[in-house]
Backbone bond lengths (Angstrom), bond angles and torsions (degrees), N, CA, C in turn:
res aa  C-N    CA-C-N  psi(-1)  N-CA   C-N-CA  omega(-1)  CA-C   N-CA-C  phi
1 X - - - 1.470 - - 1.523 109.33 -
2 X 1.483 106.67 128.63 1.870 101.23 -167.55 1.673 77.94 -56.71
3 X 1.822 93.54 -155.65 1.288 121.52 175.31 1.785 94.59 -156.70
4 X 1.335 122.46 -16.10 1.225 131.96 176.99 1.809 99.22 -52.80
5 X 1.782 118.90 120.03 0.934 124.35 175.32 1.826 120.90 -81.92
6 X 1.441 128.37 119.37 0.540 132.91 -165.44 1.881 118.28 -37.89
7 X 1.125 148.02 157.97 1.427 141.84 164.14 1.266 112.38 -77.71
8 X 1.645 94.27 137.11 1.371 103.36 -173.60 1.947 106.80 -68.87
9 X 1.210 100.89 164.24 1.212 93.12 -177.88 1.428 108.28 -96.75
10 X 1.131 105.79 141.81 1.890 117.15 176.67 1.648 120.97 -40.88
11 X 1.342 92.71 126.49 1.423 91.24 -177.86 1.654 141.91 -60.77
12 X 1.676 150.41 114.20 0.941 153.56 -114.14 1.606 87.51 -97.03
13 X 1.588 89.73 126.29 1.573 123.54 165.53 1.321 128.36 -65.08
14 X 1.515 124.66 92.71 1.471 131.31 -169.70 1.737 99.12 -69.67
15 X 1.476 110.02 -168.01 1.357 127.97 155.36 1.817 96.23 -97.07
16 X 1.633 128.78 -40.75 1.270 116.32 -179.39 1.518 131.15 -61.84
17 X 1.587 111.04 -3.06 0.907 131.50 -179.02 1.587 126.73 -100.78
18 X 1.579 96.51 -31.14 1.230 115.22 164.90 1.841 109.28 -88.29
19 X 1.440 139.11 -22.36 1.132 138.04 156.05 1.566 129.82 -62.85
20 X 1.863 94.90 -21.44 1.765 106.00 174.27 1.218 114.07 -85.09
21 X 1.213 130.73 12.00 1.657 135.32 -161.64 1.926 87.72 -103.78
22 X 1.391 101.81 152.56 1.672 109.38 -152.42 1.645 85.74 -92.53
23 X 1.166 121.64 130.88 1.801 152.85 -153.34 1.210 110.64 44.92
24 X 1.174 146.27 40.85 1.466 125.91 170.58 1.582 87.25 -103.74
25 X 1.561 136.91 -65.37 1.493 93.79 -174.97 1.321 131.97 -29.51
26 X 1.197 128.39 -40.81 1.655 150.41 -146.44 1.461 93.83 -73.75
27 X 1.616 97.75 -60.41 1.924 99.13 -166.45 1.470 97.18 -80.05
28 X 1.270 133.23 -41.71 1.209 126.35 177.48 1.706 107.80 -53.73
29 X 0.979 135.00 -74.49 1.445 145.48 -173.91 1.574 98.80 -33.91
30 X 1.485 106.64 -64.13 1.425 114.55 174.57 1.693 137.47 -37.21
31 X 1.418 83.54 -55.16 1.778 107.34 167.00 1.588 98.62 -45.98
32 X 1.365 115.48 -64.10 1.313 124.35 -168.36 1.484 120.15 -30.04
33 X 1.458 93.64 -79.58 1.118 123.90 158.51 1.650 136.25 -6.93
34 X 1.547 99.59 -59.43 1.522 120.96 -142.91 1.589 76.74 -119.77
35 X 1.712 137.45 -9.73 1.521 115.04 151.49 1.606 107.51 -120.49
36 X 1.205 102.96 67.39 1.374 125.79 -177.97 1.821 82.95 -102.38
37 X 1.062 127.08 -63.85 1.427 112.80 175.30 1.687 111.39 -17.92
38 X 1.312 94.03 -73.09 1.748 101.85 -173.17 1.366 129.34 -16.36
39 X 1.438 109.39 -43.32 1.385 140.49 154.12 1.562 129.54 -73.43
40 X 0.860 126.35 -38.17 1.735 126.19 161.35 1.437 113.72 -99.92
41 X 0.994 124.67 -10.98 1.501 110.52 -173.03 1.894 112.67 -69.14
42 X 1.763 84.82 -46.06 1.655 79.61 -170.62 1.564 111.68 -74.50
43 X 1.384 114.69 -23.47 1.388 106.37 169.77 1.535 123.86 -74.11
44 X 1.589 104.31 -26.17 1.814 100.73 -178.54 1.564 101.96 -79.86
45 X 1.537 132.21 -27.83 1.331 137.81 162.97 1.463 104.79 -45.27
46 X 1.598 130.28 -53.57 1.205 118.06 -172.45 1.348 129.86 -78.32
47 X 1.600 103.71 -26.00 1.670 119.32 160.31 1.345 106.20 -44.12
48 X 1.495 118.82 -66.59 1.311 129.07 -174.84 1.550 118.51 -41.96
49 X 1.210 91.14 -46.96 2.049 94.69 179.11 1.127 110.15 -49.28
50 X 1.605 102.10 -73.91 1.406 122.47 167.01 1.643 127.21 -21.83
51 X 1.131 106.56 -39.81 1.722 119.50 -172.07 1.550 92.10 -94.79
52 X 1.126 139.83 -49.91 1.365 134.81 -166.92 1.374 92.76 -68.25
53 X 1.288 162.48 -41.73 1.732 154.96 -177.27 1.772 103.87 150.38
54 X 1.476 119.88 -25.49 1.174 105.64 -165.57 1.583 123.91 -64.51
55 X 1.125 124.35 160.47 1.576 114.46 162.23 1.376 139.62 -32.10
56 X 0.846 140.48 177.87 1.839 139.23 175.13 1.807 103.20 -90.22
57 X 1.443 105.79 -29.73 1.557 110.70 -157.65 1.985 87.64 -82.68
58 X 1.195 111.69 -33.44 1.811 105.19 -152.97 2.111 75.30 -91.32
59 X 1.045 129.96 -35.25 1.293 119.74 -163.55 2.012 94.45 -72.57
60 X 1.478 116.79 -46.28 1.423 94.64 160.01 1.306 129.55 -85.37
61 X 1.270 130.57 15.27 1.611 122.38 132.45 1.264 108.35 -34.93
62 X 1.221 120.71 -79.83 1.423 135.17 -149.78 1.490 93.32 -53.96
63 X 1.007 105.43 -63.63 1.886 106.18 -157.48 1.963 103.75 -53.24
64 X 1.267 85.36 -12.65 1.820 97.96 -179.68 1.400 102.34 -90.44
65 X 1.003 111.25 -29.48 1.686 103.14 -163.28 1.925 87.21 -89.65
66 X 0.731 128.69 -19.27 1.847 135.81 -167.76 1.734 90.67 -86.22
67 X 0.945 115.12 -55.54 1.448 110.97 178.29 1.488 129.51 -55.43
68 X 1.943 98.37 -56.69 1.385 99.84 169.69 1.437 123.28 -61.39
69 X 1.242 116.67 -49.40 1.931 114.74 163.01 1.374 131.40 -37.96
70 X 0.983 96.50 -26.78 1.832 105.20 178.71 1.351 95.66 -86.46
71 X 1.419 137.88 -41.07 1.189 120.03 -171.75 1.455 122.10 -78.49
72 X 1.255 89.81 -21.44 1.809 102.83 -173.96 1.587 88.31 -83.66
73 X 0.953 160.14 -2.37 1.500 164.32 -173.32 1.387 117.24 -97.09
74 X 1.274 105.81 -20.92 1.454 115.55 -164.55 1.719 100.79 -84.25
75 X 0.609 111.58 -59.63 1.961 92.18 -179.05 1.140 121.28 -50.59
76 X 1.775 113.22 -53.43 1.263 108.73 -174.14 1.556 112.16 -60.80
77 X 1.264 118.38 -13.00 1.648 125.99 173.35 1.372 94.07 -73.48
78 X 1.287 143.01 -56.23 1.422 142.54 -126.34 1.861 87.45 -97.85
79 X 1.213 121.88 -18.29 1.991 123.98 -170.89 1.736 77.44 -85.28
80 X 1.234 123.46 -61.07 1.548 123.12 -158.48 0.830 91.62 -44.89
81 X 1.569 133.01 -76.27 1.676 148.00 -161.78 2.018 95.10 -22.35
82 X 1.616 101.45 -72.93 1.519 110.05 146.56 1.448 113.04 32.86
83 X 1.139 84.04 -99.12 1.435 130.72 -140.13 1.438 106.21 -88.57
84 X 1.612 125.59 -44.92 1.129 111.57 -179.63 1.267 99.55 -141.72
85 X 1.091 131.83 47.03 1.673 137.62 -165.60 1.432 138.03 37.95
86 X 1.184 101.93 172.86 2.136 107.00 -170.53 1.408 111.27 -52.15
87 X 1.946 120.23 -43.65 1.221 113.12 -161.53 1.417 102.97 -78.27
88 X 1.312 120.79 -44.68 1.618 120.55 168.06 1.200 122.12 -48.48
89 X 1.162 136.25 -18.19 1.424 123.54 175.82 1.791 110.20 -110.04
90 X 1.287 128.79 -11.85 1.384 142.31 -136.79 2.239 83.44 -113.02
91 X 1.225 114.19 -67.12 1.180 120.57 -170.26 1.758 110.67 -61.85
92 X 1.383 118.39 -55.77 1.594 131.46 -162.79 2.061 86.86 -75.34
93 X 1.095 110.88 -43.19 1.826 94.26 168.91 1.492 123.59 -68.29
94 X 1.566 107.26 -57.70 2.005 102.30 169.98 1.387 103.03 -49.69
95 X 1.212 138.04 -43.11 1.945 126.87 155.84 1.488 114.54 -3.94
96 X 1.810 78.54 -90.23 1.582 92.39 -176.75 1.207 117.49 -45.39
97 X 1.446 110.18 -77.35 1.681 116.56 176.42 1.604 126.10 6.49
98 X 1.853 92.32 -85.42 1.301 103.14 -176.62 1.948 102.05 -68.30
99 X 0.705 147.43 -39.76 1.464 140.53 -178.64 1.447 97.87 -49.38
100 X 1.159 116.67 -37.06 1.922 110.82 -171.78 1.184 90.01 -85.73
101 X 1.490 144.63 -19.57 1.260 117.59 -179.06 1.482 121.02 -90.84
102 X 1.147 80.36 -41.37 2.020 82.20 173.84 1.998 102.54 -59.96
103 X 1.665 119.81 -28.35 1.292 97.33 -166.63 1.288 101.65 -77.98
104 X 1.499 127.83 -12.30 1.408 120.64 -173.38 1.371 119.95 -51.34
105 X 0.896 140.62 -50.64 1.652 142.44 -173.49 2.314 100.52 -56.34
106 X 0.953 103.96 -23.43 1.720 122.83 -164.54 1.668 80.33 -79.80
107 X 1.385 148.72 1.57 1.132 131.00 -169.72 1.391 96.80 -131.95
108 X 1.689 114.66 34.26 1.485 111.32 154.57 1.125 128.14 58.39
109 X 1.130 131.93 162.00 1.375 139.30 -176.44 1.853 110.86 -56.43
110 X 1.765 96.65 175.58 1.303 100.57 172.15 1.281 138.80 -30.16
111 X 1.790 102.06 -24.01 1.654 101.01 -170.07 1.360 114.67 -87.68
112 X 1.412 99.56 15.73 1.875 97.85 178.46 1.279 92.99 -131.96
113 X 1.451 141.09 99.72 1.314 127.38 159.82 1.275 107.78 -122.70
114 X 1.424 133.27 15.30 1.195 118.31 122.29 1.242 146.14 -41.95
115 X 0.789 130.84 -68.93 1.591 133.87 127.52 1.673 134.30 2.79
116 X 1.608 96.23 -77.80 1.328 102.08 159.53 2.014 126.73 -46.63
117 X 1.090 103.23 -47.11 1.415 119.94 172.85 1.568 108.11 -50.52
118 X 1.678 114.88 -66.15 1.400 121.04 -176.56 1.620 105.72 -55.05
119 X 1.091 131.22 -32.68 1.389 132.55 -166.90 1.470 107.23 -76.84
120 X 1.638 110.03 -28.77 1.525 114.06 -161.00 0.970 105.64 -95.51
121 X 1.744 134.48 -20.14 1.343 155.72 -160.64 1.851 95.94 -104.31
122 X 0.851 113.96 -14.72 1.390 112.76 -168.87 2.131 95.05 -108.88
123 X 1.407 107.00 -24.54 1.382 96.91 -178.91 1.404 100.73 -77.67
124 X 1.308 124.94 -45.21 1.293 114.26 -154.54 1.505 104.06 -77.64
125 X 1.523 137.02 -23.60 1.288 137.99 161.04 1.424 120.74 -42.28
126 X 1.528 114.35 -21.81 1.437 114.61 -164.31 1.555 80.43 -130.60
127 X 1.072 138.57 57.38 1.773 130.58 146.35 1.166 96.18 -82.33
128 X 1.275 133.95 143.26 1.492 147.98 153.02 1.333 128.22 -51.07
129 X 1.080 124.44 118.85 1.346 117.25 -166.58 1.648 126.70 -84.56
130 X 1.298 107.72 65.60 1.278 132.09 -165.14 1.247 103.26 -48.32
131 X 1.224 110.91 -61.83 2.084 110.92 -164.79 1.392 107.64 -58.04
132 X 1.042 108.79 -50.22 2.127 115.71 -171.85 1.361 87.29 -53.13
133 X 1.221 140.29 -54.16 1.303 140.38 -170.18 1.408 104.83 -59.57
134 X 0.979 113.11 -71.22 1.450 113.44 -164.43 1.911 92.85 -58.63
135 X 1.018 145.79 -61.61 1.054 147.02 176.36 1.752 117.88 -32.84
136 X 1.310 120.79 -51.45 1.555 124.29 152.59 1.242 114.36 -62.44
137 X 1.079 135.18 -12.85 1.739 131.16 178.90 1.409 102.18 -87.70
138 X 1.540 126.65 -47.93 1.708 111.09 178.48 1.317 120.59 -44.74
139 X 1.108 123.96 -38.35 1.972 100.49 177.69 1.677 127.84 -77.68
140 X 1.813 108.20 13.43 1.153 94.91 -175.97 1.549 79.74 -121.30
141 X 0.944 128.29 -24.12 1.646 128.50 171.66 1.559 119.18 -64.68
142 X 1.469 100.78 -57.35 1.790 98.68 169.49 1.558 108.12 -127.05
143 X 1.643 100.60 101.72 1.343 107.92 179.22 1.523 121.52 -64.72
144 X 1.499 109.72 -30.20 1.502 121.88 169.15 1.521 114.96 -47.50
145 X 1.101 125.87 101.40 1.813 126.08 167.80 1.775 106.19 -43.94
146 X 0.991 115.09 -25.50 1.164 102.84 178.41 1.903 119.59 -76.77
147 X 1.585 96.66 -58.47 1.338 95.34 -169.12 1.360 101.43 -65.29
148 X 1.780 114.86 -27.56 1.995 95.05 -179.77 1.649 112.05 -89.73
149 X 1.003 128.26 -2.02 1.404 109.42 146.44 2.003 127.04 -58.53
150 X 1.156 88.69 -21.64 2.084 91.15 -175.28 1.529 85.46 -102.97
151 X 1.433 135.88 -20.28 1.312 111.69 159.36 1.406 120.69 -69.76
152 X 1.298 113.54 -27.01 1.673 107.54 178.17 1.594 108.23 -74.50
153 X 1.437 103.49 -44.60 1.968 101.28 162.65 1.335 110.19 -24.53
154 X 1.755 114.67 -78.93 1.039 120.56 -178.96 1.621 136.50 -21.76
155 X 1.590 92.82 -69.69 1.285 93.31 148.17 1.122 162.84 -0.41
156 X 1.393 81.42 -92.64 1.484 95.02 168.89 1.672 121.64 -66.77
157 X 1.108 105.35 -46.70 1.644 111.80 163.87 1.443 123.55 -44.53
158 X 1.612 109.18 -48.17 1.523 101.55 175.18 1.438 106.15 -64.97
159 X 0.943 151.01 -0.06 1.495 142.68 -157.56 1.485 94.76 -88.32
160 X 1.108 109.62 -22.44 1.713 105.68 -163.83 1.747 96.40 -84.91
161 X 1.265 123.22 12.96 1.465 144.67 -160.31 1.983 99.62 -84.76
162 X 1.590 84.34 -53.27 1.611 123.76 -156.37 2.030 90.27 -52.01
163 X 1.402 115.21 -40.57 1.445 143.20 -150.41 1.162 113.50 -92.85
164 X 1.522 115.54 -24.51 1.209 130.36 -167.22 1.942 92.43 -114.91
165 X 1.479 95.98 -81.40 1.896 73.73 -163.53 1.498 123.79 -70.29
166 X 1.562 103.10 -12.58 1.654 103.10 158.95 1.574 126.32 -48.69
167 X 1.452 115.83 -78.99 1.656 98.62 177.15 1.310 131.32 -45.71
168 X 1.441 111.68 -27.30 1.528 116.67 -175.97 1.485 114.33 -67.80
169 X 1.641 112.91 -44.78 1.118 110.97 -173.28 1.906 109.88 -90.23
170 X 1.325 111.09 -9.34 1.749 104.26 157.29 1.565 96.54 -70.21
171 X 1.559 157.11 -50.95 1.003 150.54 -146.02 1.496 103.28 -84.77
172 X 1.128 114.38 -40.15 1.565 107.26 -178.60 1.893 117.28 -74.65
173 X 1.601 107.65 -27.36 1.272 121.06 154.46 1.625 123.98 -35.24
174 X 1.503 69.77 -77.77 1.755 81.00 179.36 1.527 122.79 -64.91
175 X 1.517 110.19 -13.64 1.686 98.76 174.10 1.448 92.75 -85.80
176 X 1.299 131.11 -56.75 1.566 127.75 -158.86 1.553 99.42 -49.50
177 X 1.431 131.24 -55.22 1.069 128.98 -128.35 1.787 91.56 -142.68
178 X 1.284 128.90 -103.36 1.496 123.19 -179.71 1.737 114.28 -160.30
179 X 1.157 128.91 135.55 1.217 113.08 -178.80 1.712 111.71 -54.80
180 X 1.397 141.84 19.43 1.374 130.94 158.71 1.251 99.42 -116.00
181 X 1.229 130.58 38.80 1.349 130.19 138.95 1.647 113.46 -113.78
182 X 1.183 112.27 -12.75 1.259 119.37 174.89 1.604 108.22 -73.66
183 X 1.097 107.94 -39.66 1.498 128.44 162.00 1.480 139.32 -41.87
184 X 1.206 82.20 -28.73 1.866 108.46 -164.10 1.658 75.45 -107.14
185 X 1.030 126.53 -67.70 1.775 137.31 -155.46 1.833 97.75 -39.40
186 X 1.577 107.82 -50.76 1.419 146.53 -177.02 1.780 99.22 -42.16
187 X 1.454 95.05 -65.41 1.695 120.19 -169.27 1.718 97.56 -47.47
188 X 1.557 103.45 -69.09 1.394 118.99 -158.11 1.836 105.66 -56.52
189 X 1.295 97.75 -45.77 1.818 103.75 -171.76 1.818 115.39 -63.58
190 X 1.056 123.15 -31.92 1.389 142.23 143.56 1.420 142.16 -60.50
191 X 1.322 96.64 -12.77 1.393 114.50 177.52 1.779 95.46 -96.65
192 X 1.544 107.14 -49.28 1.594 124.78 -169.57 1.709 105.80 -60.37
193 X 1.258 94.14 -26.39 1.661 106.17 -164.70 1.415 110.01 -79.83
194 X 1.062 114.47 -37.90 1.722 140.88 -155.12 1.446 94.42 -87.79
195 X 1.134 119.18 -52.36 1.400 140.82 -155.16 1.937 97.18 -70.64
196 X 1.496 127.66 -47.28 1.024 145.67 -174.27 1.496 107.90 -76.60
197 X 1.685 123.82 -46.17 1.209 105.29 150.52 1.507 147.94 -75.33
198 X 1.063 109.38 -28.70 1.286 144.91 171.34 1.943 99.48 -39.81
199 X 1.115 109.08 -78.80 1.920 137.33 167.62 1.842 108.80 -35.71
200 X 1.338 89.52 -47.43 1.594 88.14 -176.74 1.614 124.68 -62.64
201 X 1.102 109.36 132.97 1.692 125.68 -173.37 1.670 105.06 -40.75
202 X 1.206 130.19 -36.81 1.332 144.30 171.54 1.469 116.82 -24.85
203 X 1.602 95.58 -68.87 1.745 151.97 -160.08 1.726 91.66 -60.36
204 X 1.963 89.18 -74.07 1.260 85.37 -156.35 1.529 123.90 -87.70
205 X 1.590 123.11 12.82 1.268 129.95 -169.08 2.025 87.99 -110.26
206 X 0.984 117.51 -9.22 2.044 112.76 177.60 1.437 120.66 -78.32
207 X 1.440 103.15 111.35 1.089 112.91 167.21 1.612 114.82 -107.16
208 X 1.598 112.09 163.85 1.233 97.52 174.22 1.720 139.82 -72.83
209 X 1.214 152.18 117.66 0.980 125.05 -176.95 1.770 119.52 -72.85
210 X 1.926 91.98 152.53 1.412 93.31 -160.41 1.744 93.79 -101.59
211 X 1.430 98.57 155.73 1.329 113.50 -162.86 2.329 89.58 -126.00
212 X 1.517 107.45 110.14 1.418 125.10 174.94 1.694 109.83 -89.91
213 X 1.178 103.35 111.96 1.481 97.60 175.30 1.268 121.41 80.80
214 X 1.176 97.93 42.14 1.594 116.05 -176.51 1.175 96.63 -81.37
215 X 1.439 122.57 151.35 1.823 143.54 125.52 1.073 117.53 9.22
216 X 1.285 141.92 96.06 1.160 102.32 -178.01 1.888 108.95 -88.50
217 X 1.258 111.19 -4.65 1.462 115.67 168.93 1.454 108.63 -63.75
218 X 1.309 127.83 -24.05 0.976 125.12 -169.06 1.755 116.65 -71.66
219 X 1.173 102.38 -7.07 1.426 112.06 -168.25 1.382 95.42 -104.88
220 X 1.300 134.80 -23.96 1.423 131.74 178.60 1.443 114.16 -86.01
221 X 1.566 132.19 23.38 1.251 142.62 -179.49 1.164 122.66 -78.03
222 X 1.663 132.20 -34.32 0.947 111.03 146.99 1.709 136.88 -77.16
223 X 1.331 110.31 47.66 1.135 111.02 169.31 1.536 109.24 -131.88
224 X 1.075 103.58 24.65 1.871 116.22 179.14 2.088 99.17 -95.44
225 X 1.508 83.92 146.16 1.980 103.75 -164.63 1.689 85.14 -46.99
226 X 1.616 129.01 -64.99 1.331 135.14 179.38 1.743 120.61 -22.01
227 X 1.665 104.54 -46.29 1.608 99.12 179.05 1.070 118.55 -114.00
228 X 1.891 134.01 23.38 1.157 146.91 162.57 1.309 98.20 -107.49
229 X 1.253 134.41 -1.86 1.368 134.05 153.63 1.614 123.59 -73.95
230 X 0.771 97.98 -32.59 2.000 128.16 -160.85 1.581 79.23 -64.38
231 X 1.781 90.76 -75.64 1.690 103.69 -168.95 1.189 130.90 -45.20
232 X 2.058 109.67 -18.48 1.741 98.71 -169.50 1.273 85.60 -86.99
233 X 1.630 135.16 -40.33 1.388 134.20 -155.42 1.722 94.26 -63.81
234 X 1.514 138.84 -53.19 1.387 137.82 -158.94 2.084 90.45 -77.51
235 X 1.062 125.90 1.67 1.370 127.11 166.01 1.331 113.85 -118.56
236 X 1.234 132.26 26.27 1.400 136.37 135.58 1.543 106.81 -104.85
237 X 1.165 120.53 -20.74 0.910 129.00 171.76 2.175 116.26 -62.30
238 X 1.119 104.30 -22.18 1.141 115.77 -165.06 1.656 104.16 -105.68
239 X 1.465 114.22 -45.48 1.150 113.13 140.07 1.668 139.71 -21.30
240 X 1.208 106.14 -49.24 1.841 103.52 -168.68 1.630 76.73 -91.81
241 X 1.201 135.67 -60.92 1.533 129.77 -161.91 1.575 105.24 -21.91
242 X 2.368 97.14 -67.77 1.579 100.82 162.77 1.339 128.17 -24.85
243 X 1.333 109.81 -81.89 2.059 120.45 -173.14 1.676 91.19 -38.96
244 X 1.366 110.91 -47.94 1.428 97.36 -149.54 1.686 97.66 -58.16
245 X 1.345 141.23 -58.80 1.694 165.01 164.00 1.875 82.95 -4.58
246 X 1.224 106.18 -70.68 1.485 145.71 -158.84 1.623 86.31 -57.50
247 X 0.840 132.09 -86.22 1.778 140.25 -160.56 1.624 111.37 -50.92
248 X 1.746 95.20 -46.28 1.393 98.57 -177.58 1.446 130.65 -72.39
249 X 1.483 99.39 -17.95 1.548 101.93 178.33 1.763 101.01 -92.11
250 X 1.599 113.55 11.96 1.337 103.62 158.69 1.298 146.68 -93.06
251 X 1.732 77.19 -21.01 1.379 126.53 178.00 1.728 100.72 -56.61
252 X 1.091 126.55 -48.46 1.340 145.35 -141.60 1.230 101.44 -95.65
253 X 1.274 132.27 -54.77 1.332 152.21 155.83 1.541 106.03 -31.49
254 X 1.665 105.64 -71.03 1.455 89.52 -165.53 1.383 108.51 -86.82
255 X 1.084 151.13 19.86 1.619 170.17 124.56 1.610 114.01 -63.57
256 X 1.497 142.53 -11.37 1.190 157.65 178.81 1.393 88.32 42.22
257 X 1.332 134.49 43.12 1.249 128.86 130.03 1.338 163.85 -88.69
258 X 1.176 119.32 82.34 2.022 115.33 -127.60 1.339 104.18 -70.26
259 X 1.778 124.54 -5.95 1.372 106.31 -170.05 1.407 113.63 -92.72
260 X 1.640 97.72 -11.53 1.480 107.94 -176.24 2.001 103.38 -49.87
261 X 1.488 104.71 -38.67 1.570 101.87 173.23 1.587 116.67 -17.12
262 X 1.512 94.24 -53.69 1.855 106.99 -148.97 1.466 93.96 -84.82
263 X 1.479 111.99 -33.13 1.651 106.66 -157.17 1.301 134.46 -98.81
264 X 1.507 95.52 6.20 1.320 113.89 162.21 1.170 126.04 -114.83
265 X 1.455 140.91 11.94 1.554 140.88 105.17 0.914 138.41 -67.01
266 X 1.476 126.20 -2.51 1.545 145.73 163.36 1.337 105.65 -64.64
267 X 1.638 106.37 -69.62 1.568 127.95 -177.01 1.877 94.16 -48.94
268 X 1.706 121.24 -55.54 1.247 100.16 -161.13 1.558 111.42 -85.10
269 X 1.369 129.65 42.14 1.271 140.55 -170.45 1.487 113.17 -143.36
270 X 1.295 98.91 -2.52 1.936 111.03 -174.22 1.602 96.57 -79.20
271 X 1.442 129.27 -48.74 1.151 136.82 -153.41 1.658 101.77 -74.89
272 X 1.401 125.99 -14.69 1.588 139.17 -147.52 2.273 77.43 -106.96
273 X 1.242 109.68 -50.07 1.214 94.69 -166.06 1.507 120.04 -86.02
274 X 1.365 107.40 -25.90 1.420 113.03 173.31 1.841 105.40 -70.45
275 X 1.597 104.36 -17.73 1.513 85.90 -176.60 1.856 119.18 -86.56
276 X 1.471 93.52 -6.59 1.259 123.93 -162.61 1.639 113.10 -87.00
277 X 1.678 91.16 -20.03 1.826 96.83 -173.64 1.925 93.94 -96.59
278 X 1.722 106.61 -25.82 1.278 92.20 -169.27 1.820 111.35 -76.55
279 X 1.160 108.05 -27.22 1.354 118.05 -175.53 1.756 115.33 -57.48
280 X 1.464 85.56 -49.77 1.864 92.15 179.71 1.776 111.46 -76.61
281 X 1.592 128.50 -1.42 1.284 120.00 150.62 1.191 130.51 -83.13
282 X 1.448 126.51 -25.80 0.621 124.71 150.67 1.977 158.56 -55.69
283 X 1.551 125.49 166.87 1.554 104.10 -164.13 1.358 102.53 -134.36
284 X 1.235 105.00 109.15 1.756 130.32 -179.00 0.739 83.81 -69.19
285 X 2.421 108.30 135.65 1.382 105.35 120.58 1.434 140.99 -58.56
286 X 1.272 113.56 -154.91 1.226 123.87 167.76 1.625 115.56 31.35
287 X 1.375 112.19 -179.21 1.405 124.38 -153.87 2.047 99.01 -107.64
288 X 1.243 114.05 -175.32 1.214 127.89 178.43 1.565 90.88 -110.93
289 X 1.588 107.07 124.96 1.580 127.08 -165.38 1.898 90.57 -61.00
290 X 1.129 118.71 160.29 1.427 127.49 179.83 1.401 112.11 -103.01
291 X 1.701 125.17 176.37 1.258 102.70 -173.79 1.866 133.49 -87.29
């Protein structure tokens, strides 16, 4: 019979524990922050249409065309990152960004949406690519597998943050005051956000690590049935988010209630983050199936 006492088991991983680690509030808060756009832009863009004379259908164009550009933007941002690091690519885009957003309202009513379009298509190309960033920064920030797995929880959970106090607070903007202050509000919080990660010692000392003798299959992975699946489902997914932006500011209109804008993509984004905080406290068995 041993006598060897069993090991204690490792001690349980908070979020306060993972928030006490030296910059993860900062970049976390920051991240937040600085894609707080993500969340008001396309709705204060569609207020804006809307309020300047145009239709509901060409004002969710736009908020579509702002969405899809940013996404199609994101790699070729994420090779730069690459190439010449986080603070160089993270600061000279929140630049641009917010400058195209505040100039948007400067492109007049309905009768110029040429214009309007090029300006809106050109902001969302230059959003900063905050998450990839923040996502390559956890292993030099929390070397522990433990605490940066409940930081990636985190994460990911706060995102559902972005959904909730974003539309509400473009909707309460724009009733108090006008959707081109919602605009400007949009500019500044993304600029503020960007700016805080961007600055931090984290940010600006990350480079990529290089990987010799790599796989080369390994690089052809996203082209497996498994992650071209992922992608159409997280693009219907992006879809109802749209309609939803789209419905609610119709909602609002024909109810002459302007906050309804914010509070019915807020409300349908609450359930994404509360499910998001319970998942990352929690302790899975088993492994992630292989390929």
């Amino acid at each position: 019979m041993s006598l060897t006492a069993p090991p204690a088991p490792a001690p349980r991983i908070t979020y306060g524990a993972v928030l006490g680690s030296p910059y993860v509030a900062r970049l976390l808060g920051g991240t937040l922050t600085g894609r707080l756009p993500n969340g008001m832009a396309p709705v204060a863009i569609l207020l804006w249409a809307t309020a300047s004379g145009s239709s509901i259908a060409f004002g969710g164009l736009l908020s579509a065309l702002y969405g899809l550009s940013s996404a199609l933007a994101q790699p070729v941002k994420g090779r730069l990152m690459d190439r010449h690091g986080q603070s160089a690519v993270h600061l000279p885009a929140a630049l641009l960004n917010s400058a195209l957003l505040v100039a948007l309202p400067l492109a007049g009513p309905y009768g110029r949406p040429g214009l309007a379009t090029a300006i809106v298509v050109a902001g969302g190309l230059t959003t900063p690519p905050l998450e990839a960033g923040l996502r390559a920064l956890w292993p030099s920030v929390l070397p522990d597998p433990r605490l940066r797995h409940a930081a990636l929880a985190l994460d990911t959970g706060t995102q559902g943050l972005l959904y909730i106090v974003g539309p509400i607070l473009v909707a309460a903007l724009a009733s108090v005051y006008n959707p081109a202050v919602a605009l400007a509000v949009t500019a500044a919080l993304g600029l503020a956000g960007t700016a805080a990660v961007a600055l931090a010692p984290p940010s600006r000392r990350w480079r990529p690590e290089r990987f010799e003798g790599q796989d080369p299959a390994q690089t052809q992975q996203l082209a497996t049935p498994a992650v071209l699946l992922l992608f159409v489902s997280l693009t219907g997914i992006g879809f109802a988010i749209g309609a939803m932006n789209v419905w609610s500011i119709a909602m609002a209109e024909h109810h002459h209630q302007d906050m309804l804008s914010g509070i019915i993509p807020a409300a349908f984004s609450t359930g994404s983050f509360l499910g998001g905080l319970i998942y990352g406290i929690r302790t899975w068995s088993g492994t992630p199936p292989g390929d």
